[in-house]
C-alpha positions as CSV (number, residue, x, y, z in Angstrom):
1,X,-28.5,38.5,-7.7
2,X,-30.1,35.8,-5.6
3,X,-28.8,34.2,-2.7
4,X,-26.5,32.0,-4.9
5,X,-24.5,35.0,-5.9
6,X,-24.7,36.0,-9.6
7,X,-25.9,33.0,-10.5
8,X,-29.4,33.6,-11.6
9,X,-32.2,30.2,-11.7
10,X,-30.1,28.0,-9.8
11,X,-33.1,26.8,-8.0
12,X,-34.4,25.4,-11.4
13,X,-32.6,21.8,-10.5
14,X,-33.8,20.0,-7.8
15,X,-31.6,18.9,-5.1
16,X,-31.0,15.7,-5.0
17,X,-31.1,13.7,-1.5
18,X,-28.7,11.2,-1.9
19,X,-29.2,9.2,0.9
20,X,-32.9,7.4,-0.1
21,X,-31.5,5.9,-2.7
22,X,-30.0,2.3,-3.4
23,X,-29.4,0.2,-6.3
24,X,-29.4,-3.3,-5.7
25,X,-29.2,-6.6,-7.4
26,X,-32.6,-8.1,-7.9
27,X,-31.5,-11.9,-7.1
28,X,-31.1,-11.2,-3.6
29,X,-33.2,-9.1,-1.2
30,X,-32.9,-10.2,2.2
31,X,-34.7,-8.5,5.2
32,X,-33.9,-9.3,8.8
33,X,-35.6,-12.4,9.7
34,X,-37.3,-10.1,13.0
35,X,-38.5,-7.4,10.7
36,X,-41.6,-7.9,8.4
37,X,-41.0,-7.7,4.5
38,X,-42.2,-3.5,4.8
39,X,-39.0,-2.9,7.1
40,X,-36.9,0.3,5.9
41,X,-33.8,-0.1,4.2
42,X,-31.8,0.7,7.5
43,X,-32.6,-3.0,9.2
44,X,-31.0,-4.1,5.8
45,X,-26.4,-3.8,6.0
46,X,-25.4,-3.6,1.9
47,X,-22.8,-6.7,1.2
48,X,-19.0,-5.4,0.8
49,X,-17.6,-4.8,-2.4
50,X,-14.1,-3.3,-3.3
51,X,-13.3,0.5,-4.2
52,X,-15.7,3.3,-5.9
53,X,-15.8,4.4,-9.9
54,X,-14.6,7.1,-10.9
55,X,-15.2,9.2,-13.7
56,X,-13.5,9.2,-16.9
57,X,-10.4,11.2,-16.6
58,X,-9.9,13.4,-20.0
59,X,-6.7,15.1,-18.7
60,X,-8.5,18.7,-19.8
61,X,-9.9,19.4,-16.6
62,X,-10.4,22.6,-14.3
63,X,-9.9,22.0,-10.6
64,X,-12.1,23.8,-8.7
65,X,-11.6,25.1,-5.2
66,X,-12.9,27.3,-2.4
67,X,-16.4,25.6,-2.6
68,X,-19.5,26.5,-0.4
69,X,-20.7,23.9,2.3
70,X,-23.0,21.2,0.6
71,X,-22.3,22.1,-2.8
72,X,-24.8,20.1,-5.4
73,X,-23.4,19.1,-8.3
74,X,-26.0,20.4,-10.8
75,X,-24.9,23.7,-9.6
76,X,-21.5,23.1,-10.8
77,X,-22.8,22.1,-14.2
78,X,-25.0,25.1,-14.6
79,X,-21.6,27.2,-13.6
80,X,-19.6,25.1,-16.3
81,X,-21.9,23.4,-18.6
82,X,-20.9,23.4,-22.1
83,X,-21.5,21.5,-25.2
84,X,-17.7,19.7,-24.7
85,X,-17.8,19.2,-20.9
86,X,-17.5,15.2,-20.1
87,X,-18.0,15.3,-16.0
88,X,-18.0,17.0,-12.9
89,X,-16.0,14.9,-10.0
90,X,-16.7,16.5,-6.8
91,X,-14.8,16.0,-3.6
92,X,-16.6,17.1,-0.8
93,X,-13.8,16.2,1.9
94,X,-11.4,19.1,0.2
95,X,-14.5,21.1,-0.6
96,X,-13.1,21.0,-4.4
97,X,-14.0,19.4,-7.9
98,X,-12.9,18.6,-11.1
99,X,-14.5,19.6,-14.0
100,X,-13.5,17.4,-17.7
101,X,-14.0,18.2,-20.8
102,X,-13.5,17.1,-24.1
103,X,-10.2,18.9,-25.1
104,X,-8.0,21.5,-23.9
105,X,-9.5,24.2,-25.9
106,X,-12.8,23.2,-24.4
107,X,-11.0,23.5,-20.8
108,X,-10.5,27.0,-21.6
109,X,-13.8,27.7,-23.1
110,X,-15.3,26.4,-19.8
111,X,-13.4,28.7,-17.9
112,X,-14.2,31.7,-19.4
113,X,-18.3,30.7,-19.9
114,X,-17.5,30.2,-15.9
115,X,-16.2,34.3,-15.7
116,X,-18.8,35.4,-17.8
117,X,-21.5,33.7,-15.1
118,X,-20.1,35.7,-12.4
119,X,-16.7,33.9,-10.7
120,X,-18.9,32.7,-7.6
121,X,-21.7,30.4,-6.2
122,X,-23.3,31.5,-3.1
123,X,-21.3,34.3,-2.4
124,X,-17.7,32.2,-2.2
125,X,-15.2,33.5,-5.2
126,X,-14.5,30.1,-6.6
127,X,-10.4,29.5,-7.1
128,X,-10.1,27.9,-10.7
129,X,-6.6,26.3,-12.2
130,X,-6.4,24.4,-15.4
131,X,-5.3,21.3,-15.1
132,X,-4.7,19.6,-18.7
133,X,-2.1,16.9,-17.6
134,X,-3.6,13.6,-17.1
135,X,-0.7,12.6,-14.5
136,X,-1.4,15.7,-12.2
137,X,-5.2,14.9,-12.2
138,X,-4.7,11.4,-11.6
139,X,-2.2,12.0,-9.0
140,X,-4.9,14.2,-7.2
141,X,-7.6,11.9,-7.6
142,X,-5.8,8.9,-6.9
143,X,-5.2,10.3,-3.5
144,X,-8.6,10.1,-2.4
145,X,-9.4,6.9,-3.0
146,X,-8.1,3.2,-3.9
147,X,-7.0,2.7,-7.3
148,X,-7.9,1.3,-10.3
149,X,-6.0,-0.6,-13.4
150,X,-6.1,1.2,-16.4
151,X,-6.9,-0.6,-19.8
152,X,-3.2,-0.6,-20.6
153,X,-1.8,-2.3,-17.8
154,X,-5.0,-4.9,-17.8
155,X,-3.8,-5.8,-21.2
156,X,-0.3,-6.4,-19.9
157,X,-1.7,-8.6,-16.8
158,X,-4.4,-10.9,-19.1
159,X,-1.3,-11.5,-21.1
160,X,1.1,-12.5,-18.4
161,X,-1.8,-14.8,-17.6
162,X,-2.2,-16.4,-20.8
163,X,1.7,-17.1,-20.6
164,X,2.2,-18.1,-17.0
165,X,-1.0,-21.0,-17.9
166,X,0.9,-22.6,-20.6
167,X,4.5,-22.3,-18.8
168,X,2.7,-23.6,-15.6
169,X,2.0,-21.8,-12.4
170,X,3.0,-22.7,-8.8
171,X,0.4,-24.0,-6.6
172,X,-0.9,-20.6,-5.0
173,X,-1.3,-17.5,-6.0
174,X,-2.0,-14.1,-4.1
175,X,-3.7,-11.4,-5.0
176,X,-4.6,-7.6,-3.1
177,X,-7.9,-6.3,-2.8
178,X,-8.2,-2.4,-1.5
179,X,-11.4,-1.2,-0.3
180,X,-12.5,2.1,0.9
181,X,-13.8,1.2,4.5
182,X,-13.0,-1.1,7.3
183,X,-16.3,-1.8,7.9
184,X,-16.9,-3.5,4.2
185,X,-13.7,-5.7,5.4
186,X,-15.4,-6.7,8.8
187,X,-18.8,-7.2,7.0
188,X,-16.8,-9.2,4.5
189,X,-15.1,-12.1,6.8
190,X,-18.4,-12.1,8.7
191,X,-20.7,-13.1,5.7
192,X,-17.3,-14.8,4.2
193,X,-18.1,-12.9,0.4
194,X,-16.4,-10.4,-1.5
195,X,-17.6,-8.4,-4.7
196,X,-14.4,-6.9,-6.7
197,X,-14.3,-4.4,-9.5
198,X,-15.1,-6.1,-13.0
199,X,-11.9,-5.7,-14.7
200,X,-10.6,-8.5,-12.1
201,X,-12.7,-11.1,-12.9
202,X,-10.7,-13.0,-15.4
203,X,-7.6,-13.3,-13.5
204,X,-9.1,-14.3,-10.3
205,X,-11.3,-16.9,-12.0
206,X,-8.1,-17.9,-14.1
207,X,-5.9,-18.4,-10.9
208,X,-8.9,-20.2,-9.0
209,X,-9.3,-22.6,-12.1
210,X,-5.5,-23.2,-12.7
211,X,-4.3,-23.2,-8.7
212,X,-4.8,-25.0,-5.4
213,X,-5.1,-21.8,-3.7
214,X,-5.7,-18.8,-3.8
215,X,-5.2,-16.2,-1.0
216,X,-6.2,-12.9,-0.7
217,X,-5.0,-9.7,1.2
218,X,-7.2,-7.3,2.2
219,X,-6.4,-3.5,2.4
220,X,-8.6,-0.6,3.8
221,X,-7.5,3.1,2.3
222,X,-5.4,5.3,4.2
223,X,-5.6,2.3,7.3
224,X,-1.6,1.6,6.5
225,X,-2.1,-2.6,7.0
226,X,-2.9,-5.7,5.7
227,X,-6.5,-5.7,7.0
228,X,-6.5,-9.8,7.2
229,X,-5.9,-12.5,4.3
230,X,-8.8,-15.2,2.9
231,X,-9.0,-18.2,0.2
232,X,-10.9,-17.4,-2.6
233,X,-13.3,-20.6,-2.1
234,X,-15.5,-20.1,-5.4
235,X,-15.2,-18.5,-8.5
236,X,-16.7,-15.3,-9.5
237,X,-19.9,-16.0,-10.6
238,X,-21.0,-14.5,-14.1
239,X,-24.7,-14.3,-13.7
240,X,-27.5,-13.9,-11.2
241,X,-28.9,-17.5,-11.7
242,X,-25.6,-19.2,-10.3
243,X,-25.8,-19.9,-6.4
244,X,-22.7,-19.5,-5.7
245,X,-22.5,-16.3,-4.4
246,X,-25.3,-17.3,-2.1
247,X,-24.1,-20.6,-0.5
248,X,-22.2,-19.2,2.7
249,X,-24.8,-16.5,3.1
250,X,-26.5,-17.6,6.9
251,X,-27.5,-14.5,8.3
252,X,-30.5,-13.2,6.5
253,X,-29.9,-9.6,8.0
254,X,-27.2,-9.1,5.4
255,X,-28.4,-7.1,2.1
256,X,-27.4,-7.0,-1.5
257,X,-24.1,-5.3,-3.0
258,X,-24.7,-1.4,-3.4
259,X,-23.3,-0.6,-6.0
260,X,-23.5,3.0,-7.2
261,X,-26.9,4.7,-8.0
262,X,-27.4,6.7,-10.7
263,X,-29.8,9.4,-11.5
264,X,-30.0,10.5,-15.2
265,X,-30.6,14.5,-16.1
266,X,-31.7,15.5,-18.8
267,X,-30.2,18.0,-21.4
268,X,-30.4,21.7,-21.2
269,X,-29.4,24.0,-24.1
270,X,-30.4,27.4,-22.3
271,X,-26.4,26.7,-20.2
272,X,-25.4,24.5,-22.8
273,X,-25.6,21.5,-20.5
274,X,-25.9,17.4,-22.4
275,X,-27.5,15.0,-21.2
276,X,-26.1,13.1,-18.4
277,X,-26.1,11.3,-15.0
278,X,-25.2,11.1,-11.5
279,X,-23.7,8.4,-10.1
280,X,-23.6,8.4,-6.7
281,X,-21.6,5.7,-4.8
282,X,-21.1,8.5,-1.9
283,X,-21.1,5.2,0.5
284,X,-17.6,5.2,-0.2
285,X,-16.9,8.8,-0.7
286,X,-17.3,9.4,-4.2
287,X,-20.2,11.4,-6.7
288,X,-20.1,12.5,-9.8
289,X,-21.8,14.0,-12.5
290,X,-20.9,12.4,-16.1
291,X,-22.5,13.5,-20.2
292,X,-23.7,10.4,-21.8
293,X,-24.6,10.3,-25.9
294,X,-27.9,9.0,-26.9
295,X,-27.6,5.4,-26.4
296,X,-27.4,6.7,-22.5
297,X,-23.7,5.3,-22.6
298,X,-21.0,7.7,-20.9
299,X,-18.3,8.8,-22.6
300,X,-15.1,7.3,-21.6
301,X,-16.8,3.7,-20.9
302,X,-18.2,4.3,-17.1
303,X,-19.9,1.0,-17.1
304,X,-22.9,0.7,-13.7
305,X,-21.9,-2.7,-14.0
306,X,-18.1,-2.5,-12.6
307,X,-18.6,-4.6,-10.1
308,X,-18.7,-8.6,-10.4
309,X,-21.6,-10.8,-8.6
310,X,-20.3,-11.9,-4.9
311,X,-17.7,-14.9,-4.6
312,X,-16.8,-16.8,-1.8
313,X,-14.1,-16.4,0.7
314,X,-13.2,-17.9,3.9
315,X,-10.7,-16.1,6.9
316,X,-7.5,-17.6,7.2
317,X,-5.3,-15.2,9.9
318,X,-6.5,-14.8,13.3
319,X,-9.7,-12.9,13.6
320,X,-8.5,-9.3,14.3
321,X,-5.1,-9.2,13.7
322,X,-3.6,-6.9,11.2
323,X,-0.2,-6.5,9.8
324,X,1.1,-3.3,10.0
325,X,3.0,-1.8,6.3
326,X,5.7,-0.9,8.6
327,X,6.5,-4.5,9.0
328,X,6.3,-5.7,5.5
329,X,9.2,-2.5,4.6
330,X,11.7,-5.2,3.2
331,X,9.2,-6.9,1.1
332,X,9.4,-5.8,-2.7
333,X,6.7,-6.9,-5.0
334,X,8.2,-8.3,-8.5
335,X,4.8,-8.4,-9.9
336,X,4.3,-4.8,-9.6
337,X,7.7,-3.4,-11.0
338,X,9.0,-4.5,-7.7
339,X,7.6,-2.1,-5.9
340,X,7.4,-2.1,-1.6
341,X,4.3,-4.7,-1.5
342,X,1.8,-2.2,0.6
343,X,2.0,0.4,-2.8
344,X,-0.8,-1.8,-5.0
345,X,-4.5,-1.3,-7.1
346,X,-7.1,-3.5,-6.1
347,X,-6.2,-6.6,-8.0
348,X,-2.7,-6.4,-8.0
349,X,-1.3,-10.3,-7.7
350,X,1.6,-10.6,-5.4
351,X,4.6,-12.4,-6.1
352,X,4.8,-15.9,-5.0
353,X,7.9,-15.4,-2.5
354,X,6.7,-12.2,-1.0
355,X,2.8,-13.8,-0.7
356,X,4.1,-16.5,1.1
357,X,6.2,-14.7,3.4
358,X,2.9,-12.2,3.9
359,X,1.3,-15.4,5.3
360,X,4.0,-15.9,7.2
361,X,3.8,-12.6,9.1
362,X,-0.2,-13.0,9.7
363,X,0.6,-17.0,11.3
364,X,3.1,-15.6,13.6
């Protein structure tokens, strides 16, 4: 037994230093205009984007709990590698993961391969629970982090589109966009951009097309306000040749969008373990190991390229003032099964009435 318990050869995966790494778009690079081009990567601030990925949710998962500090996740996929396990979601705030596979049976399988390797890593008896209903995982996961649209309710909203453009829309339309931190929300109305997750793209670029306006609200997790609200001033551009993600870019300090690194691993029939990757987007809470076949394509669709190119925005409240959820209690969103308006995914549109009187609240 080494000092990882009874797991034997743990020290066989290299640990990975998250921190060093960056992906970045290759359009834009800028450096601080005092630094030389050989500057570190800490002179550089990453542009704001919306909420992380996460990873393909099976609903055959095990949670995993009672984790030791700085757990890596390769040592979780040693401990629960099989040939059916899909990804290993770990939450380092709770000091717990999930671990998905393919189908229930599989779930089970993967808990008793875990017994067999001895119930522990580094000493700490790990607390295991199957969890094969995809409402209870999401509900966990959901809490961590802002929320995405599933494919199912993206469907409904493109056709709601398609019908509100030949019925005719009203002038403005309003639209919420969650993100994990405040501090991509400050960087955000100073550099006057936004990136948003991919699936939004065609409604936003449908209601800047088809509208005079159109406002957004921003939301940080867990901060319980409207953060501020902007005007969408460009579209979302669809490739890096188009400038206009650039055009209110003035401060060359500013750096590209980080999205989510990954790092691929490769497969390992001694646990069983596939092929995979990480993807770390740990910036805004949130790492993950996920299988992928052998096109290098995960399973479930996790796509590196969820997020669009940067748009333009401009600030429309008053610079530093929020609006507190508590006063927006008696507004009910009809575009979102009239729910209170503060309960939203990033991308949820906003009923006319209720966007207008959210405006409103900010101009008073």
């Amino acid at each position: 037994m080494n000092q990882y318990g009874s797991v034997s050869q743990v020290n066989q995966y290299p640990t990975y230093s998250y921190d060093h790494y960056y992906l970045r778009y290759p359009y834009i690079a800028f450096q601080s205009s005092s630094q030389p081009s050989s500057s570190s990567k800490s002179s550089e601030i990453l542009l704001p984007r919306g909420p992380p990925k996460k990873p393909w949710q099976s609903g055959h998962a095990l949670w995993v709990g009672n984790l030791p500090y700085n757990t890596q996740l390769m040592e979780l996929c040693k401990l629960f590698g099989t040939n059916d396990i899909l990804s290993v979601f770990l939450i380092g705030k709770t000091k717990c993961a999930f671990v998905n596979y393919k189908t229930s049976k599989a779930a089970e399988e993967g808990n008793s391969v875990f017994k067999k390797r001895g119930g522990k890593l580094r000493g700490n008896t790990l607390l295991v629970k199957i969890k094969d209903s995809p409402d209870e995982i999401h509900r966990i996961t959901s809490s961590l982090e802002p929320s995405s649209i599933n494919a199912s309710q993206l469907d409904q909203i493109s056709q709601r589109h398609v019908l509100e453009t030949k019925l005719g829309q009203p002038k403005d339309r309003f639209f919420i966009c969650k993100s994990l931190t405040e501090e991509d929300l400050r960087a955000s109305l100073r550099l006057g951009i936004w990136s948003t997750q991919s699936h939004n793209e065609e409604a936003f670029n449908n209601a800047f097309r088809c509208c005079d306006n159109v406002y957004i609200f921003f939301s940080a997790n867990r901060a319980r306000s409207f953060f501020g609200y902007a005007r969408m001033e460009s579209e979302i551009p669809h490739n890096h040749n188009s400038n206009l993600a650039l055009g209110s870019i003035s401060d060359p300090s500013w750096g590209p969008v980080s999205h989510p690194n990954t790092i691929e691993t490769q497969p390992d029939p001694r646990i069983p373990l596939p092929a995979g990757r990480i993807v770390d987007d740990s910036s805004r809470g949130c790492l993950f190991w996920e299988a992928t076949d052998n096109n290098q394509q995960a399973y479930g669709g996790y796509s590196g390229s969820n997020w669009t190119l940067p748009f333009r925005v401009r600030l429309l409240s008053p610079l530093g003032k929020i609006l507190p959820f508590e006063r927006t209690s008696h507004l009910f969103n009809s575009c979102n099964e009239g729910k209170p308006v503060k309960i939203a995914r990033d991308g949820t549109e906003v009923s006319y009435e209720v966007g207008k009187r959210l405006v409103q609240l900010f101009d008073e």
